[in-house]
C-alpha positions, -999 to 999 in steps of 0.1 A, spaced: 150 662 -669 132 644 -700 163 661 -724 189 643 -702 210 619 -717 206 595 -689 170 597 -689 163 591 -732 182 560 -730 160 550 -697 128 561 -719 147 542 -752 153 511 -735 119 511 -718 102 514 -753 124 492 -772 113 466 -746 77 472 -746 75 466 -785 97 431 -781 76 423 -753 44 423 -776 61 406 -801 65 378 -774 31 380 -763 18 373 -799 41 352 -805 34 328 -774 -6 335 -789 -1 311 -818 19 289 -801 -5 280 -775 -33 280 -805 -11 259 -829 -5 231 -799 -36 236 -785 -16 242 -750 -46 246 -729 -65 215 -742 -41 191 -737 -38 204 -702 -76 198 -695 -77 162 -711 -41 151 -690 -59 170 -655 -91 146 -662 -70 120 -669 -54 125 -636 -87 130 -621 -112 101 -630 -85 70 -630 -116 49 -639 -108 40 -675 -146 35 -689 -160 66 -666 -129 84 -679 -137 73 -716 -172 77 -713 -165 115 -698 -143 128 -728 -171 120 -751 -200 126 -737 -220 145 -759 -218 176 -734 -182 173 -734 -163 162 -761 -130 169 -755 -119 140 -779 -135 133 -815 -154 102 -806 -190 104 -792 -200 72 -763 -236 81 -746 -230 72 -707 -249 33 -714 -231 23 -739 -212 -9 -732 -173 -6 -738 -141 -28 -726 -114 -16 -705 -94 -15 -738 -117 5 -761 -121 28 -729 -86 36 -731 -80 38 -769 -105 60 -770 -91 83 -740 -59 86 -758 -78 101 -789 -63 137 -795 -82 163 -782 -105 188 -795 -103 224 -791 -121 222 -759 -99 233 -728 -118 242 -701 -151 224 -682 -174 244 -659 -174 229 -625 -214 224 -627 -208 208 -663 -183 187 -650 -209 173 -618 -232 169 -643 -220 148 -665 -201 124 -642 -242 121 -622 -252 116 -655 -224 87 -663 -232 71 -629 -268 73 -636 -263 47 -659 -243 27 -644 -270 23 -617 -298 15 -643 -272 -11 -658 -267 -27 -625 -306 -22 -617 -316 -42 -647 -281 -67 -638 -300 -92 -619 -329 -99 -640 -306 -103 -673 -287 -132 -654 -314 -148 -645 -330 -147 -678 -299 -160 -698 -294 -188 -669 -336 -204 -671 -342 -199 -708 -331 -210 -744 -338 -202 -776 -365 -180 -785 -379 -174 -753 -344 -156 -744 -343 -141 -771 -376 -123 -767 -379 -116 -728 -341 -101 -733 -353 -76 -760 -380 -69 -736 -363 -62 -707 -339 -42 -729 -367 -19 -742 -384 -20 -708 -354 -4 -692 -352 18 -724 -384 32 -715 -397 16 -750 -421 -7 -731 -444 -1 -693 -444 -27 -666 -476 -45 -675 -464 -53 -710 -430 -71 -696 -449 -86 -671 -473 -102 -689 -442 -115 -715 -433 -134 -679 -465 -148 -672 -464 -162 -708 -437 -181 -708 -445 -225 -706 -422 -233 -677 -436 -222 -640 -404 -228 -627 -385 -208 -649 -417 -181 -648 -412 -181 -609 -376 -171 -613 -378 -145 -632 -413 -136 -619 -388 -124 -584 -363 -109 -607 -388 -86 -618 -407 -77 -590 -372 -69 -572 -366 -43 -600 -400 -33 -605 -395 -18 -564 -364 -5 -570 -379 16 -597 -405 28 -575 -386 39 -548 -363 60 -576 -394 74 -586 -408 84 -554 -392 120 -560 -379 128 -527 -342 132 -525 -333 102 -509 -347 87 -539 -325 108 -563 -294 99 -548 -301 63 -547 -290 56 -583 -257 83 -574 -251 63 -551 -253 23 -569 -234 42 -599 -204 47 -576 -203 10 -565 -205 3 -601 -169 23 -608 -139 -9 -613 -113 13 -600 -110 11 -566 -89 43 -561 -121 64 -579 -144 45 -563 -135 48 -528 -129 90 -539 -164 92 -546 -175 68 -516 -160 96 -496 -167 127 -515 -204 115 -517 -207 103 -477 -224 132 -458 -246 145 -488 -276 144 -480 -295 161 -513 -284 153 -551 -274 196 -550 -249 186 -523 -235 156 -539 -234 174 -567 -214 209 -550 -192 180 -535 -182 169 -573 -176 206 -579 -152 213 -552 -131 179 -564 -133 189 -601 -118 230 -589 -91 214 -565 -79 194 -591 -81 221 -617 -63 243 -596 -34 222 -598 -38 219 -636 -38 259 -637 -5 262 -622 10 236 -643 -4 254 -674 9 285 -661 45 271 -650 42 258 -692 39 286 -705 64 307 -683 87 281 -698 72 287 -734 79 324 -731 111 321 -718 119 296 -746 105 323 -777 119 351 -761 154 333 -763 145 326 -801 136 359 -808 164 374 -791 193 356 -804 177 353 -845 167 389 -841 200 398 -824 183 418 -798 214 428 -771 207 453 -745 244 461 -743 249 469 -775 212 486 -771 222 506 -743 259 516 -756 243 532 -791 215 550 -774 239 565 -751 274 572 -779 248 583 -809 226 615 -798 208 612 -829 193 578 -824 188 583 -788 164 612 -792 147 598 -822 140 567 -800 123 586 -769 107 610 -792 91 580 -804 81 571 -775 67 603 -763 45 603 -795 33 566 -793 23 575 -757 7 608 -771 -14 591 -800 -17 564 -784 -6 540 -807 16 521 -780 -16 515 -757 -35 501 -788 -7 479 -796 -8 462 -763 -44 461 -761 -45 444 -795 -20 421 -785 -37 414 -755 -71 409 -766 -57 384 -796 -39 361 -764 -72 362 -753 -90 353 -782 -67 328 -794 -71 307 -759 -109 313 -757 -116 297 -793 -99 263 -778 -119 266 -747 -159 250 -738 -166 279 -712 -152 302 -691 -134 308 -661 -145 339 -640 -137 376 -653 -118 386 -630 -94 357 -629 -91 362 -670 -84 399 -666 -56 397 -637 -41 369 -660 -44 390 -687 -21 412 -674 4 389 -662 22 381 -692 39 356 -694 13 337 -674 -16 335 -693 -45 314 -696 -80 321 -703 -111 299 -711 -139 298 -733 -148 284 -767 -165 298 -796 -180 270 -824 -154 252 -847 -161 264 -880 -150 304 -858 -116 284 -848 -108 274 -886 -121 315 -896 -90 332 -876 -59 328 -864 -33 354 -843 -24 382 -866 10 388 -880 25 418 -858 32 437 -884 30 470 -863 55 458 -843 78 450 -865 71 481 -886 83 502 -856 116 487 -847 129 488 -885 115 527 -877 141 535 -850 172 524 -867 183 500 -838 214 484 -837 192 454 -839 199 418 -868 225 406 -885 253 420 -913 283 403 -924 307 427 -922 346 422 -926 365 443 -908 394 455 -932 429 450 -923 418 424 -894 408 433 -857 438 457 -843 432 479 -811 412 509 -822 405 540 -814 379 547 -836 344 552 -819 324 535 -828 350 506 -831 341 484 -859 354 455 -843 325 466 -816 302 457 -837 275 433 -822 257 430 -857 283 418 -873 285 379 -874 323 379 -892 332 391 -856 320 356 -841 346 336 -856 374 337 -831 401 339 -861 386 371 -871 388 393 -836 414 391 -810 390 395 -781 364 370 -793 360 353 -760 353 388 -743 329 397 -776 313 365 -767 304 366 -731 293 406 -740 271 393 -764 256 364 -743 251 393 -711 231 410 -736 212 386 -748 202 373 -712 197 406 -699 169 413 -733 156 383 -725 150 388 -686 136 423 -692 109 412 -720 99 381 -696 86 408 -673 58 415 -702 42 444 -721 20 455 -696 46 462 -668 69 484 -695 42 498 -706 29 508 -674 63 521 -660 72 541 -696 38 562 -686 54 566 -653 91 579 -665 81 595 -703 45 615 -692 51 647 -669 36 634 -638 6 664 -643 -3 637 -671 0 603 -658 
């Protein structure tokens, strides 16, 4: 059955699109590491997320984070319109966040939020009762007081000091208010840890956030619930960003496999009919593909191709999503994602290979496959030569409608073709690969 004629151009055709659907896969590998795809999904999915401009700011460059070139530590003081210049910076290579990193760091911002609005009370009062130099130096003290830089009997005793009793009895409350605060937050129980979770969320301006976390935050009772609770908001709303990544980069593929189709003038018609009028290049191309199945060469191809989609993607990414997810997306061409980073200096060191295999074996098989300009001598008259010149879907002279009589038929052929080329590669390398094993290896074999 293999030495059928029907069959070699089922084996042909299944090859031919196995080695174009590589090509697309590595192609669609430098595109999403040239436009850092996958990044600018993350950074528009927390944007989304954390509607808070300064939490959101303060988020993207964290130190643990850094999704954009700027670095803010969580108490640093910033306006709603830094926050948001600095949120539009362009991202790093970092596109993914692990859940736990992601709770984490937004406990971490809200932290200091709460030890800003700890601290809140006795800074007004300070700057309403004094002038001069005593502001000047019970300020500095508070500041390195709540810094850590000072203890409680040195602050207090920078009160005591100061000439006025009246204004020595304000702030004398002030402190005292704080000073129980902070020993109730250091009581280490966990009502105690979630105390300053909890004040940091009242500190958040947007009201949209802030009521999100109000409810997300509700029933914990322990700072690992609260913090499971961030998790399980950060994953829903990644989700959603996952599916708009992948919907992306269906469109991305569909897009280069048109490219590549019409530049390299790949037409399954035309394809189909020389495989099935020319004996000679139908068995040369499924004895090709019986001995890239044999050697293995075909199954490398793919695996290289594969493993470089994945590498590309992980050297933009921070961490990594779970292996299983990676593999079955891995084999899902043209849905593709994966997620994990590798230091910057190894992102600058490589980049997707050249397919140079690939290309190698399609000028190998002599495919009615590119461009010529050809003219046809004498004009475009009915023939019965086989094969007709004026079939000729390589040759561009015939896409001037002056040049061939049936241009408008030529034209739609052509444009069948090319969509059918492009519908079969958008099914990826895997699945021809897998189903040439089925068709090409005796079933004994496969």
């Amino acid at each position: 059955m293999l030495d059928s004629p029907i069959f070699q151009v089922i084996i042909g055709l299944t090859f031919i699109f196995s080695i174009f659907s590589v090509m697309v896969t590595q192609v669609n590998t430098s595109v999403a590491y040239l436009f850092q795809l996958r990044a600018r999904s993350l950074k528009d999915g927390i944007w989304g997320l954390l509607t808070d401009s300064e939490t959101r700011a303060k988020f993207m460059a964290h130190p643990l984070i850094r999704m954009i070139p700027s670095l803010v530590q969580p108490d640093a003081k910033i306006s709603a319109q830094d926050a948001n210049q600095i949120a539009e910076e362009k991202p790093t290579g970092v596109s993914w966040v692990e859940p736990e990193l992601f709770s984490q760091t937004l406990i971490d911002i809200l932290a200091a939020y709460a030890n800003d609005r700890l601290f809140r009370s006795l800074y007004e009062a300070t700057g309403k009762v004094l002038e001069g130099a005593e502001k000047t130096q019970i300020i500095e003290m508070i500041r390195r007081f709540q810094n850590g830089g000072i203890g409680v009997t040195e602050l207090q005793n920078a009160i005591n000091s100061l000439t006025d009793p009246e204004d020595r009895g304000v702030l004398l409350i002030q402190f005292e208010q704080v000073n129980e605060m902070r020993r109730q937050l250091q009581a280490n129980n966990e009502e105690s840890k979630l105390i300053p979770l909890l004040a940091g969320v009242q500190e958040v301006a947007d009201p949209g956030m802030r009521k999100a976390l109000e409810t997300l935050l509700a029933s914990a009772k322990t700072v690992d619930e609260a913090q499971m609770k961030l998790e399980t908001w950060f994953n829903a709303r990644m989700s959603l960003v996952t599916e708009f990544y992948k919907r992306n980069m269906t469109r991305i593929s569909y897009i280069v496999g048109i490219v590549l189709v019409v530049t390299l003038n790949i037409d399954t018609l035309q394809i189909s009919r020389t495989l099935w009028n020319d004996p000679i290049v139908r068995e040369t191309v499924a004895a090709a593909a019986q001995i890239a199945l044999n050697d293995g060469s075909l199954e490398q191809q793919l695996a290289r191709s594969q493993a470089e989609l994945q590498a590309a993607l992980d050297r933009l990414n921070e961490s990594g999503i779970p292996p299983a997810e990676a593999t079955a997306e891995a084999q899902a061409l043209p849905e593709v994602q994966t997620i994990e980073i590798l230091p910057e200096t190894e992102i600058a060191a490589s980049t997707p290979s050249v397919p140079r295999d690939v290309f190698t074996d399609l000028l190998s098989l002599r495919l009615p496959i590119g461009w010529e300009y050809q003219p046809v001598e004498g004009g475009c008259p009915q023939s019965e030569i086989i094969p007709d010149p004026c079939s000729n879907g390589r040759n561009t002279w015939l896409l001037m409608p002056g040049n061939n009589p049936s241009w408008f038929g030529f034209i739609l052929a052509k444009l069948a073709g090319w969509a059918l080329t492009v519908l079969a590669i958008a099914q990826g390398a895997p699945f021809w690969f897998d189903l040439l094993n089925r068709i090409a290896r005796p079933r004994s074999e496969s």
